[in-house]
C-alpha positions in Angstrom: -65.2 -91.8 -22.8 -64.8 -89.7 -19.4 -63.4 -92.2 -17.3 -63.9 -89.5 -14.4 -67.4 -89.7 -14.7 -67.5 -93.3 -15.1 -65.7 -94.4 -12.0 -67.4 -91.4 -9.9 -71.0 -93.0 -11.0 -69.7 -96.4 -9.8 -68.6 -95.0 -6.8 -72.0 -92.8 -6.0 -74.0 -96.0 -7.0 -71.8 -98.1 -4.2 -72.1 -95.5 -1.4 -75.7 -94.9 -2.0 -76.0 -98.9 -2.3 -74.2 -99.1 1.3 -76.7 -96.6 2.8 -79.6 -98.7 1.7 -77.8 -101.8 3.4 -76.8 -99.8 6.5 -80.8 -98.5 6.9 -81.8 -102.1 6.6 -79.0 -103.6 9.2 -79.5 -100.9 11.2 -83.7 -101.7 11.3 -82.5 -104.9 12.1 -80.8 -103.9 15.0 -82.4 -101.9 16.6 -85.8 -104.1 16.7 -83.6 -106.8 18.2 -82.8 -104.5 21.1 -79.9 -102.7 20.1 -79.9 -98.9 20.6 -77.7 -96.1 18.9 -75.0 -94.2 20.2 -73.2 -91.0 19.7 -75.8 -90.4 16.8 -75.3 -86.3 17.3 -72.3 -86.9 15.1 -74.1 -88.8 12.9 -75.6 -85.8 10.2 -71.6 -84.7 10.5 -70.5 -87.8 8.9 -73.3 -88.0 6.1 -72.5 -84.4 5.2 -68.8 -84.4 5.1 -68.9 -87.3 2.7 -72.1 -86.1 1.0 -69.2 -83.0 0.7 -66.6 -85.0 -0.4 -68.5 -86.7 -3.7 -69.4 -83.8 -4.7 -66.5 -81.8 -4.6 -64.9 -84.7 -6.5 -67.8 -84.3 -9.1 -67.2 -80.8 -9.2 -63.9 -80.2 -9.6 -62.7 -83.5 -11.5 -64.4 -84.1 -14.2 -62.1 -82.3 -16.5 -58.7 -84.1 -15.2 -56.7 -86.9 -16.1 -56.8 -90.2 -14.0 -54.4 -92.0 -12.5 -54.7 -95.8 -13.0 -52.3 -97.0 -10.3 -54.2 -95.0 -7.9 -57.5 -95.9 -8.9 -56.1 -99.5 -9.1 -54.8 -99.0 -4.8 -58.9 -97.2 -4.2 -59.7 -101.0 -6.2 -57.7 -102.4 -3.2 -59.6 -100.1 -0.9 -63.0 -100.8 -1.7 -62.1 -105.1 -1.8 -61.0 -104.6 1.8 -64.1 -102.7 2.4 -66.2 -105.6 1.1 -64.3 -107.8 3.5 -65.0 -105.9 6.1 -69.0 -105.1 5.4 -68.9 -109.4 4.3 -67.5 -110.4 8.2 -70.0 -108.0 9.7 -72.9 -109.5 7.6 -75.8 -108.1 9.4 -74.4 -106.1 11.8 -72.7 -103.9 9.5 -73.6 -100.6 10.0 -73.4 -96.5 9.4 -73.8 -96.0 12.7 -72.8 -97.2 16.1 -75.6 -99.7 17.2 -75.2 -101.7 20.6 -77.0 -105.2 20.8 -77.0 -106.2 24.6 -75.7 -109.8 24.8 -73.5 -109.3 21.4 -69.8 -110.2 21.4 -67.2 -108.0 19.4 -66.2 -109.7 16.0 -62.8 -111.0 15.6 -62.4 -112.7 12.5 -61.3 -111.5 9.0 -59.8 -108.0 9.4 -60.7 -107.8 12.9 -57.9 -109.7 13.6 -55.5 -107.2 12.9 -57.5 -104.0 13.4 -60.3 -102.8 15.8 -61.6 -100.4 13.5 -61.0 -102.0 9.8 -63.5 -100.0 7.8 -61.9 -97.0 9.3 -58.4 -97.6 7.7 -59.9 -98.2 4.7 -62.1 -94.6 4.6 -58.6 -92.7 6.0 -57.3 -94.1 2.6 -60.1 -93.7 0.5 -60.7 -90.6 1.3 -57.2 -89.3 0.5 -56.3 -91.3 -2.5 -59.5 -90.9 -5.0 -59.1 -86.8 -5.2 -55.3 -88.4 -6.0 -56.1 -90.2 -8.3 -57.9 -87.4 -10.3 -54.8 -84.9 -9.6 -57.0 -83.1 -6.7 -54.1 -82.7 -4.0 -55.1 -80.1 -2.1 -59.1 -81.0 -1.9 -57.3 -84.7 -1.1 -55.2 -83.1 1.9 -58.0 -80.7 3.1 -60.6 -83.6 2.7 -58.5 -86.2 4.3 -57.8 -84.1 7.7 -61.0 -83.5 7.9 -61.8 -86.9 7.7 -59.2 -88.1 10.3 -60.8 -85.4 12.9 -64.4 -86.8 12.2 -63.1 -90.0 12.8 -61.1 -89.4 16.0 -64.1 -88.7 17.5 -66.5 -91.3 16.2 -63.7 -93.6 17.6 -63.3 -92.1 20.3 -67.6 -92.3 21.1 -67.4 -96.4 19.8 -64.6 -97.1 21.6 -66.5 -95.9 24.9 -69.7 -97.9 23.4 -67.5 -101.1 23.1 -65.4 -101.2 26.1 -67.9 -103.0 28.5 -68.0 -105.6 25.4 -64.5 -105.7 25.2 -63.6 -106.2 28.8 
């Protein structure tokens, strides 16, 4: 059995599960008066991870896998869960405002602003890992972390009025 394969179906089948969920909270949202923001950087995000899944389906299918790594992207992805569990319906892809909201700060929120982030920062560098990939990890990763400076960036400005 090619346990590349098997764990990069699994995690296709979860990301394309947590864009169907994201479409529908997002629906949700925005008919209860919430309104995007900083969606310009939006099709950048979609593409650079569209990028990244394939690249790892591309170029790993051949190697070995590392089962302490894939057991710390396990890790990843049950703090992932925690995080998409505590937002429940307001878990999102993108950066919806409800007016009237208040910022969540239970489960991870209580030690992070920006929980889900940590969790793609590792992601993102430790499944190329995990299939021996270090330079598409590296290259991928930095990538990642300059996408996500500014999304931060743009939803920390969203969220300060909420904050304050």
């Amino acid at each position: 059995m090619n346990w590349v394969i098997v764990i990069m179906a699994l995690v296709t089948l979860q990301r394309l599960g947590e864009l169907i969920l994201a479409k529908r909270n997002t629906a949700q949202l925005l008919a209860s008066g919430g309104y995007e923001i900083g969606g310009t950087h939006y099709p950048i995000i979609v593409a650079f991870h569209t990028a990244w899944i394939l690249g790892i389906w591309w170029l790993a299918p051949t190697q070995a896998v590392n089962w302490y790594l894939i057991a710390v992207f396990v890790v990843l992805q049950a703090l992932r869960v925690w995080v998409i569990a505590t937002l429940g319906s307001r878990w999102t892809t993108r950066i919806i405002c409800v007016p009237g909201e208040t910022l969540v700060a239970r489960g991870p929120f209580r030690f992070l602003n920006h929980p889900n982030y940590a969790v793609v920062i590792g992601e993102i560098f430790i499944l190329p890992l995990a299939f021996g990939l270090i330079w598409f990890s590296i290259v991928s990763g930095l990538i990642n972390i300059a996408i996500l400076a500014w999304r931060i960036r743009v939803e920390n400005a969203a969220l300060a009025p909420v904050r304050h």
